[in-house]
Structure formats: C-alpha cells, structure tokens
C-alpha positions as CSV (number, residue, x, y, z in Angstrom):
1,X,96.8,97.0,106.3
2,X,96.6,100.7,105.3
3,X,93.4,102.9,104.1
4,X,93.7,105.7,101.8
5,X,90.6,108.1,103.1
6,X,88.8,110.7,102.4
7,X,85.7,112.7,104.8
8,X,83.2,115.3,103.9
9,X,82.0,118.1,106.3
10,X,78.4,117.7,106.9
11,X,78.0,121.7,107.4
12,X,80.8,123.1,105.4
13,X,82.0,122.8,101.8
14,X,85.4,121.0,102.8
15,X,87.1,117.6,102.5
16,X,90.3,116.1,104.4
17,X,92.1,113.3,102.7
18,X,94.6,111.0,105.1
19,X,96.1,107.6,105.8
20,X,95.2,105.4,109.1
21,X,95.5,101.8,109.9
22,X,92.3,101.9,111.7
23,X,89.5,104.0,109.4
24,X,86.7,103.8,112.9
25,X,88.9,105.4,114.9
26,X,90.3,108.0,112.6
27,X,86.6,109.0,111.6
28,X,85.9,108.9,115.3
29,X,88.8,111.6,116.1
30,X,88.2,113.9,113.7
31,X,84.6,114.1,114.4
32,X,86.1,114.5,118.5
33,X,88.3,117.5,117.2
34,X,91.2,115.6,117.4
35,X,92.8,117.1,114.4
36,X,93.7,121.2,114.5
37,X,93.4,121.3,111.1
38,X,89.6,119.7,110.7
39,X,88.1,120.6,113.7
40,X,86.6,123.4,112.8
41,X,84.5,121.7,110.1
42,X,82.8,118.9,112.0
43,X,81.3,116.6,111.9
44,X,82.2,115.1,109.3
45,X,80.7,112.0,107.3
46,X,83.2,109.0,105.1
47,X,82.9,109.7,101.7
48,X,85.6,107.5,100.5
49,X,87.9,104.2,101.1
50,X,90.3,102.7,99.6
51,X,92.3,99.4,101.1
52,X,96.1,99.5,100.9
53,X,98.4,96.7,101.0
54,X,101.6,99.0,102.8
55,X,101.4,102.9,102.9
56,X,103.4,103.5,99.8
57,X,101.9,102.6,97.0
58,X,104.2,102.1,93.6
59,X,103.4,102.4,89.9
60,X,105.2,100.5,87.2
C-alpha cells in the first residue's frame, strides 16, 4: 500500500508533496531534516492523505 502526501510548514509558507509506504515515518524524517530539500522549513504538520492501491495510479 502507497500514500499520496502532502505537509505544511508550521513557520513558513511552503508545502512538499511525496509518495511513502509508511506516512509515520516519512512525517517523522522530514520533521528530523532528513530531506535536503524540506529541511529548511521545519517542522512541518500533515495536511493531506490519500491511500493508494500501487504507486502508479491510471485513468481510463
């Protein structure tokens, strides 16, 4: 199982979408600094979540 994501900055107007199999952890690296690209804007707070069945997700 895959989760489409999506985390707010708590002290700066930004937002990070990704992909993780494990949305917990993910939140818990980023907010770590982890991630070059979104450590400069924690912490950060989940804003959004969306369950995926595979990570590629096709539209008829």
């Amino acid at each position: 199982m895959y989760y489409v994501y999506a985390i707010s900055s708590l002290k700066r107007n930004y937002i990070y979408v990704g992909i993780t199999n494990n949305p917990q952890r993910r939140l818990e690296e980023h907010n770590r600094g982890k991630n070059r690209t979104t450590s400069p804007y924690r912490p950060f707070e989940m804003i959004y979540l969306e369950k995926c069945s595979n990570r590629q997700k096709q539209y008829n």
